[in-house]
VMD Tcl script that builds the backbone (N, CA, C; Angstrom):
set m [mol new atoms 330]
animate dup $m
set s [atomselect $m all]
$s set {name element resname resid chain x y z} {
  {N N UNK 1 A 26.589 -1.128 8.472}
  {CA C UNK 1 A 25.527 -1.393 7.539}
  {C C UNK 1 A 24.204 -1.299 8.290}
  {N N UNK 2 A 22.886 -0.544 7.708}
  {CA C UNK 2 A 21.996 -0.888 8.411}
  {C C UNK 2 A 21.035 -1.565 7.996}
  {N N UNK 3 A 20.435 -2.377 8.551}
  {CA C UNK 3 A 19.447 -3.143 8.205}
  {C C UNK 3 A 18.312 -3.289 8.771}
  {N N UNK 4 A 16.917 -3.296 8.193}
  {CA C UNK 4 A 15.591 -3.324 8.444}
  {C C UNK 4 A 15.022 -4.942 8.892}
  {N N UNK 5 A 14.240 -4.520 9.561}
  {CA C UNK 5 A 13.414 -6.114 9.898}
  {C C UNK 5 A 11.605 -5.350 10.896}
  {N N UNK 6 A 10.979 -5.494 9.890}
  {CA C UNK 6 A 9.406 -5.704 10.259}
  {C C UNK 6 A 8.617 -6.737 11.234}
  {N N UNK 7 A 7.900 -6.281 12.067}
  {CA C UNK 7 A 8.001 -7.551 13.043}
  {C C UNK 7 A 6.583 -7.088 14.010}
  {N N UNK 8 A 5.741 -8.245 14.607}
  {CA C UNK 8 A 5.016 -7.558 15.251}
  {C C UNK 8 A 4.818 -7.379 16.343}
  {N N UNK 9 A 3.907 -6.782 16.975}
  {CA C UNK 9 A 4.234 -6.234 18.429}
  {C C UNK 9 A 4.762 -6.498 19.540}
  {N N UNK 10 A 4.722 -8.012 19.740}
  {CA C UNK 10 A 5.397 -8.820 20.481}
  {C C UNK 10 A 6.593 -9.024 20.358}
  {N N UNK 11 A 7.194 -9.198 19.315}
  {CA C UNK 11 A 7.886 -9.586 18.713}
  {C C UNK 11 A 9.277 -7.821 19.133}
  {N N UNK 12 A 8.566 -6.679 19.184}
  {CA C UNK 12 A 9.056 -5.441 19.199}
  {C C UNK 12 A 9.391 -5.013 20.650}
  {N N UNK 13 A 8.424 -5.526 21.265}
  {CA C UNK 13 A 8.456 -5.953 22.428}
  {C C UNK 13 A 9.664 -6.352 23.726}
  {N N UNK 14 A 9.812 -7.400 22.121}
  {CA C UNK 14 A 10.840 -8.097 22.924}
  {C C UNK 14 A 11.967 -7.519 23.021}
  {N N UNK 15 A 12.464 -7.095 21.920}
  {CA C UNK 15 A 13.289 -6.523 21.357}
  {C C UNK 15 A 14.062 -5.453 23.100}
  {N N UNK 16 A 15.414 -5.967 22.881}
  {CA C UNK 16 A 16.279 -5.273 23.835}
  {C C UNK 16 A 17.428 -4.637 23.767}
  {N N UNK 17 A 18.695 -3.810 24.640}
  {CA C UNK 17 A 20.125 -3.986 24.547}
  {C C UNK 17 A 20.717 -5.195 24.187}
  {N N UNK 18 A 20.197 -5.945 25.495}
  {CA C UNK 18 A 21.033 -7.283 25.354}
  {C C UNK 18 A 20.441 -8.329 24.687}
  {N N UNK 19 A 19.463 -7.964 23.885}
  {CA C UNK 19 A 18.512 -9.169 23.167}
  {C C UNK 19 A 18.081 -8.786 21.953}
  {N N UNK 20 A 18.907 -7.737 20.967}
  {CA C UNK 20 A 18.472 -7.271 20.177}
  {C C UNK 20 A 17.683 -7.839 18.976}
  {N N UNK 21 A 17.664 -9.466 18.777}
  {CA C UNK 21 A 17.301 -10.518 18.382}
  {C C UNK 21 A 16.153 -11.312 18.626}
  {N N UNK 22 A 14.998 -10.812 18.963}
  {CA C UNK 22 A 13.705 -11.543 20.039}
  {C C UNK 22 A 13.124 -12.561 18.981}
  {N N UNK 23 A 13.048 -12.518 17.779}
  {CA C UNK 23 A 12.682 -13.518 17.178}
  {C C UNK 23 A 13.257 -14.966 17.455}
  {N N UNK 24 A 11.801 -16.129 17.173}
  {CA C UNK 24 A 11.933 -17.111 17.928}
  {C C UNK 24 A 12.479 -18.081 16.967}
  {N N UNK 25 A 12.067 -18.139 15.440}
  {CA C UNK 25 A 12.087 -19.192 14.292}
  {C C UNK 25 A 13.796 -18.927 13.819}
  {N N UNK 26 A 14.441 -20.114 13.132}
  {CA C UNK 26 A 15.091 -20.422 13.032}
  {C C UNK 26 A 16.315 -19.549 12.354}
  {N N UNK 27 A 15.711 -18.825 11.463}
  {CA C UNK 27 A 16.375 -17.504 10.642}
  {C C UNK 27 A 15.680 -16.412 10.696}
  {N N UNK 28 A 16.182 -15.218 10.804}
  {CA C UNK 28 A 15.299 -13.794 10.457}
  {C C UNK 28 A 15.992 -13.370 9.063}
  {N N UNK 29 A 14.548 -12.414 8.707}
  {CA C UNK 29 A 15.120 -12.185 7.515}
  {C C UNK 29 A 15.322 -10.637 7.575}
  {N N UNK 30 A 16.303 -9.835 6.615}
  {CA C UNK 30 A 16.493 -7.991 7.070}
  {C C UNK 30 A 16.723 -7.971 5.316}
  {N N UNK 31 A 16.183 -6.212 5.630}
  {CA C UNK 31 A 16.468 -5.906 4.276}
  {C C UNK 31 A 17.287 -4.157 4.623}
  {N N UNK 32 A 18.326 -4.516 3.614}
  {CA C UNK 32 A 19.184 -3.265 3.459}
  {C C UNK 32 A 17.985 -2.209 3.119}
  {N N UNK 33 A 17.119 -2.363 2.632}
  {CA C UNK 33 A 16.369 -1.144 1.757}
  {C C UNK 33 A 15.068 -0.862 2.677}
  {N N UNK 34 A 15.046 0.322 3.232}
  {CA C UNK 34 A 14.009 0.289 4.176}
  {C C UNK 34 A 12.593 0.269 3.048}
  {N N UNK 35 A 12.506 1.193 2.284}
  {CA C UNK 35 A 11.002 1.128 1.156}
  {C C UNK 35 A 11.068 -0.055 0.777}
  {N N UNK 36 A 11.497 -1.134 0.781}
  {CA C UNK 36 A 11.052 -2.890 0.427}
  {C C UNK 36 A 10.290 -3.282 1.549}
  {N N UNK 37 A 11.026 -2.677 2.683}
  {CA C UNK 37 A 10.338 -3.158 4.307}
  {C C UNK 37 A 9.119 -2.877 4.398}
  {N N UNK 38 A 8.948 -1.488 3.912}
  {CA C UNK 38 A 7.603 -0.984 4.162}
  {C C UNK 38 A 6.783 -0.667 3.063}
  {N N UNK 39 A 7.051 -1.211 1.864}
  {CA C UNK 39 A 6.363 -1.214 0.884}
  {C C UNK 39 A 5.656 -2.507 0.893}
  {N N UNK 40 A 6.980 -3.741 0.614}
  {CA C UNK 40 A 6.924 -4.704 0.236}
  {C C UNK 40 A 6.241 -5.574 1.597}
  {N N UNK 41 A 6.978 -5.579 2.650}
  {CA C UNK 41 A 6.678 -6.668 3.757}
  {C C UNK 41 A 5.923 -6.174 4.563}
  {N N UNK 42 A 5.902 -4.618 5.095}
  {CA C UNK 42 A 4.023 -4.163 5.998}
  {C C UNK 42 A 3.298 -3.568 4.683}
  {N N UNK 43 A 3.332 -3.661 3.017}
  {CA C UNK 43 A 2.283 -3.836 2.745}
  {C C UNK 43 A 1.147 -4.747 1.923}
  {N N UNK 44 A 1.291 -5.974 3.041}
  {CA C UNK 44 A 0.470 -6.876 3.142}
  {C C UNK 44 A 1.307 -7.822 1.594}
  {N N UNK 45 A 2.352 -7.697 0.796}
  {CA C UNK 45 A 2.867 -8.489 -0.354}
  {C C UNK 45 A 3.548 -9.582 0.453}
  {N N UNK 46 A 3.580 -10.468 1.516}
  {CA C UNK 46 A 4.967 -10.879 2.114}
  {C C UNK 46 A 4.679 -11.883 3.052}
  {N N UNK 47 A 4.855 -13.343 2.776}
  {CA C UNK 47 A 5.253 -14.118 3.583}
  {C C UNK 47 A 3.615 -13.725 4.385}
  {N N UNK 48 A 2.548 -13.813 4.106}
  {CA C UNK 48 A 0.878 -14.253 4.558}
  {C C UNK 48 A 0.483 -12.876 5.519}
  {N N UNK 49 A 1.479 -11.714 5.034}
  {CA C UNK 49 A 0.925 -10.298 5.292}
  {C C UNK 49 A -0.221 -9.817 5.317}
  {N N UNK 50 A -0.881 -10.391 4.021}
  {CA C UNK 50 A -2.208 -9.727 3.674}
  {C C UNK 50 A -3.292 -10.339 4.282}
  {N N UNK 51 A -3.465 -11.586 5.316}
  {CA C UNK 51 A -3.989 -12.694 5.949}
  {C C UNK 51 A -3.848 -12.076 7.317}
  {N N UNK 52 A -2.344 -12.390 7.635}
  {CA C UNK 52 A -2.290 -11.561 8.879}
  {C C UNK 52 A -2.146 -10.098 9.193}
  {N N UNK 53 A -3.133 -9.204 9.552}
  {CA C UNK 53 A -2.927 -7.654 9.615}
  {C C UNK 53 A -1.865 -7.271 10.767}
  {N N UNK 54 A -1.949 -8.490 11.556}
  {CA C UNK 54 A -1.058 -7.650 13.233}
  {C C UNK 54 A 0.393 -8.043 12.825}
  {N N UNK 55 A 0.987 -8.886 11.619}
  {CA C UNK 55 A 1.897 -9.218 11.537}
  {C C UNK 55 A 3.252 -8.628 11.292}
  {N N UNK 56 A 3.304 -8.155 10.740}
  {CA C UNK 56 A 4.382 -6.807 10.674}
  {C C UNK 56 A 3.785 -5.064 11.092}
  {N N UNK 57 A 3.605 -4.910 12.207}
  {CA C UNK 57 A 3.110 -3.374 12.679}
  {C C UNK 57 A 4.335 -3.021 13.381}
  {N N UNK 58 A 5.316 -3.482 12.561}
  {CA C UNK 58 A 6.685 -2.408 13.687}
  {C C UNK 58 A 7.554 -2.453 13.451}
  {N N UNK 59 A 8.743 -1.547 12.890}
  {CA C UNK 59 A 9.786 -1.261 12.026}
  {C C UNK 59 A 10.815 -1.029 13.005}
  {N N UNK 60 A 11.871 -2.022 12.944}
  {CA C UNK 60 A 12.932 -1.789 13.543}
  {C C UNK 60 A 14.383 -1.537 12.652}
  {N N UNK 61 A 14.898 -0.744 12.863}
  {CA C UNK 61 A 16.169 -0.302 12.204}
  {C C UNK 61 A 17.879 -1.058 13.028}
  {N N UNK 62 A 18.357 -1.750 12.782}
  {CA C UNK 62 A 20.011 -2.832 13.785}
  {C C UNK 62 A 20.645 -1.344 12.596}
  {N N UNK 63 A 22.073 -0.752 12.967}
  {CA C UNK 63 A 22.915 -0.453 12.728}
  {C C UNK 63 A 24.222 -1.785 13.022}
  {N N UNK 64 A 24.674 -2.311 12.072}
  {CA C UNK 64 A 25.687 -3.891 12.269}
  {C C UNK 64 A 26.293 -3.811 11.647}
  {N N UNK 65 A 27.643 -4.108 12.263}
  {CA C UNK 65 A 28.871 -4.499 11.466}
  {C C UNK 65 A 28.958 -5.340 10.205}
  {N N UNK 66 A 29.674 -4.638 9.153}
  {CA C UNK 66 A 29.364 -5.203 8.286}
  {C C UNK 66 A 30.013 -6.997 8.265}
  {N N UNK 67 A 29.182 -7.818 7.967}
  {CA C UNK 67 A 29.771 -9.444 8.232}
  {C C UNK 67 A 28.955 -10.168 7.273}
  {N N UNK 68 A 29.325 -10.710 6.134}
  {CA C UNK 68 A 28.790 -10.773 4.348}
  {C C UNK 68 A 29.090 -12.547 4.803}
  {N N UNK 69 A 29.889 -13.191 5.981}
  {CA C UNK 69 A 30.062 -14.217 6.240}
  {C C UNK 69 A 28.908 -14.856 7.283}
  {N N UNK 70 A 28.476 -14.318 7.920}
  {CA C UNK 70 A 27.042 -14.407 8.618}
  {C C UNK 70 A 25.847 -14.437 8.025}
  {N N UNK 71 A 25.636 -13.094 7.708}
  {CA C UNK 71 A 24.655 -12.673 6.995}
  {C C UNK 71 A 24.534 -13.294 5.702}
  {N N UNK 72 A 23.433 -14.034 4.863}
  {CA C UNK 72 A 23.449 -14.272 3.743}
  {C C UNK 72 A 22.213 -14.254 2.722}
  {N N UNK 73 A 22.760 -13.827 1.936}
  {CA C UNK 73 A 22.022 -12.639 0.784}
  {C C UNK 73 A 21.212 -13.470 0.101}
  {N N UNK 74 A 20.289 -13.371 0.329}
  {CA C UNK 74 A 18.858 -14.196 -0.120}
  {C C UNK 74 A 18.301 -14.048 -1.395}
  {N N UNK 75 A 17.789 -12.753 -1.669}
  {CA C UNK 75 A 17.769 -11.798 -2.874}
  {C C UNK 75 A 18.249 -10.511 -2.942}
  {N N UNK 76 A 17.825 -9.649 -3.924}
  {CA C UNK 76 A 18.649 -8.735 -4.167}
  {C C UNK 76 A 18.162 -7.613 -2.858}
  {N N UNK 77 A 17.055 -7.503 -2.344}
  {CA C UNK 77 A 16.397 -7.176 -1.308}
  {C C UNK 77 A 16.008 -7.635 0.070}
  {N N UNK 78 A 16.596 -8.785 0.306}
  {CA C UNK 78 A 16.906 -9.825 2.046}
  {C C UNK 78 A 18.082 -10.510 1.490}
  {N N UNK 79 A 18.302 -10.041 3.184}
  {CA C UNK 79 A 19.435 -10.953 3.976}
  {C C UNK 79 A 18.790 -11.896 4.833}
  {N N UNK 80 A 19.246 -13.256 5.268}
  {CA C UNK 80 A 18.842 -14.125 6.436}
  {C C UNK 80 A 19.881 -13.872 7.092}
  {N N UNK 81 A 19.438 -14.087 8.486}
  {CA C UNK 81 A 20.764 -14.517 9.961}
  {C C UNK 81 A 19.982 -15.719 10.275}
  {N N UNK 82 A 21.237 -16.830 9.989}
  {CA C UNK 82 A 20.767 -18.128 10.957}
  {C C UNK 82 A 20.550 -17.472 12.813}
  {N N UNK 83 A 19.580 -18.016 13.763}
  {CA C UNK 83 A 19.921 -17.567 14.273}
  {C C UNK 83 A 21.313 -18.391 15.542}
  {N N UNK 84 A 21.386 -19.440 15.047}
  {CA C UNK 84 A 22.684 -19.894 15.928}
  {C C UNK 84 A 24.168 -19.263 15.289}
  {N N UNK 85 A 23.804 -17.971 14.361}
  {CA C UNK 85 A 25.068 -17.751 13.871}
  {C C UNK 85 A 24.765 -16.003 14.734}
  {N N UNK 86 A 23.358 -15.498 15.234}
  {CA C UNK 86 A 23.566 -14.316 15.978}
  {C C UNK 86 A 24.602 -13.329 16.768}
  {N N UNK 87 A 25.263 -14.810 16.991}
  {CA C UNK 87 A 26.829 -13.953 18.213}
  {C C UNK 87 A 27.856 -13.639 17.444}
  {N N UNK 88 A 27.612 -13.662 16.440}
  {CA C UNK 88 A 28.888 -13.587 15.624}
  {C C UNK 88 A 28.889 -12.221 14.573}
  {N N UNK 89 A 27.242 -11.889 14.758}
  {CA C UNK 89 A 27.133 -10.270 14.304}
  {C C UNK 89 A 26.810 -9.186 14.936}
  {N N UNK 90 A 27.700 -8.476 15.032}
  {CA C UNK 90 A 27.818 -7.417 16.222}
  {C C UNK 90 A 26.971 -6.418 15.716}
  {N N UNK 91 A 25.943 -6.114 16.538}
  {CA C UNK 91 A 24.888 -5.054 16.362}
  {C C UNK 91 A 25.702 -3.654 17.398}
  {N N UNK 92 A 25.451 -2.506 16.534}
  {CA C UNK 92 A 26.193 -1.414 17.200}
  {C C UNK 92 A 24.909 -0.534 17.850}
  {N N UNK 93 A 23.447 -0.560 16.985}
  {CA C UNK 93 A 22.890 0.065 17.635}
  {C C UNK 93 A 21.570 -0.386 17.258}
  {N N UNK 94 A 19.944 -0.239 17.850}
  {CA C UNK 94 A 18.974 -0.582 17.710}
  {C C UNK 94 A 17.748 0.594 17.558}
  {N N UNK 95 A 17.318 1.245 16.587}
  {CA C UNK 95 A 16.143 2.065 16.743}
  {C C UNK 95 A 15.449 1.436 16.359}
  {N N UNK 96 A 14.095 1.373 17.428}
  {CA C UNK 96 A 12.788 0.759 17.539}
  {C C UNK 96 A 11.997 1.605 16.914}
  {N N UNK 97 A 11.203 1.637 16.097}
  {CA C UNK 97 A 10.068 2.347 15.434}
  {C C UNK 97 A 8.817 1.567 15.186}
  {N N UNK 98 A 8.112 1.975 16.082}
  {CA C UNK 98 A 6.377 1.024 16.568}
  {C C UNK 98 A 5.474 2.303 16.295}
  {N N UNK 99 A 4.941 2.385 15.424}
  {CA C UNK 99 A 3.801 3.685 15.319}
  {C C UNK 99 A 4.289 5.172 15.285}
  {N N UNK 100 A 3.990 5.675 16.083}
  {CA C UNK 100 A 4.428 6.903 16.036}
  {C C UNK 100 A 4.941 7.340 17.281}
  {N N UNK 101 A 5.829 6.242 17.902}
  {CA C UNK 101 A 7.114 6.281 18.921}
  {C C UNK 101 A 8.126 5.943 18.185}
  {N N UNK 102 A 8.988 6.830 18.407}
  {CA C UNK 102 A 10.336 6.369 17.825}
  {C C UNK 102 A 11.257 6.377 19.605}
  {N N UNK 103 A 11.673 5.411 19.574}
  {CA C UNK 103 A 13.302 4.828 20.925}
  {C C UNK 103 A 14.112 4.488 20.599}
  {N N UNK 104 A 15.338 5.231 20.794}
  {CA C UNK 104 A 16.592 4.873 20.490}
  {C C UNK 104 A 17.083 4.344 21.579}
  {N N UNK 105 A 17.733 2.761 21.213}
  {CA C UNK 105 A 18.638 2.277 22.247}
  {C C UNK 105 A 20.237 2.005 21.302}
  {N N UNK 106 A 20.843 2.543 22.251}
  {CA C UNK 106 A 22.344 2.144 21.904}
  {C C UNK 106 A 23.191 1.045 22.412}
  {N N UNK 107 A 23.869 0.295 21.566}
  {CA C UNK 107 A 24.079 -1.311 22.361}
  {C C UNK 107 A 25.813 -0.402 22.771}
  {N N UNK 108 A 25.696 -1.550 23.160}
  {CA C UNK 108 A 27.537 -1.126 24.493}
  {C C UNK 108 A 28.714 -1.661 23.149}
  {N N UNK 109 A 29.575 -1.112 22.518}
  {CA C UNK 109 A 30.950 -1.616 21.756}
  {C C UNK 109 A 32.024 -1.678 22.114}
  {N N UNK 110 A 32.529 -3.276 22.278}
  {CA C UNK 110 A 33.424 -3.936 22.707}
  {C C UNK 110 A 34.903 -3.319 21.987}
}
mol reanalyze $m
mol bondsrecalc $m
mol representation Tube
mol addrep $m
């Protein structure tokens, strides 16, 4: 399954192989539908978007096993991951998309 999550620079930053997860707050939220990501949440509709401009400048794409027991379906357009439930969803792969760099990292499958 793949799933979207908007995030900002730091935040993209962080973003690793072994840390594919850099967010710090308690749940992240992803959306199956990338045009919600980038319609809805970088354009400025979302959680104090339109307040903060640096807040979502960077589109990351998780390729993840599908796990409907982890992941939980918020609306018809987000998913949350607790994040003390992170180890338990296996991310297969990570494309970073920050501007007009695109990096592909591929995570290691057990």
């Amino acid at each position: 399954m793949k799933l979207y999550r908007a995030m900002s620079e730091q935040e993209f930053n962080s973003v690793e192989n072994d840390r594919p997860f850099a967010c710090k707050g308690k749940f992240k939220w992803f959306s199956p539908n990338k045009e919600f990501v980038l319609n809805r949440v970088r354009g400025g509709n979302f959680n104090n978007s339109n307040f903060c401009h640096n807040r979502y400048t960077h589109l990351v794409e998780y390729l993840v096993e599908d796990n409907l027991k982890v992941l939980q379906t918020v609306s018809t357009h987000e998913m949350m991951l607790a994040r003390k439930d992170e180890p338990l969803l296996k991310v297969l792969s990570v494309l970073k998309i920050g501007g007009l760099k695109w990096t592909l990292y591929l995570m290691k499958t057990n």
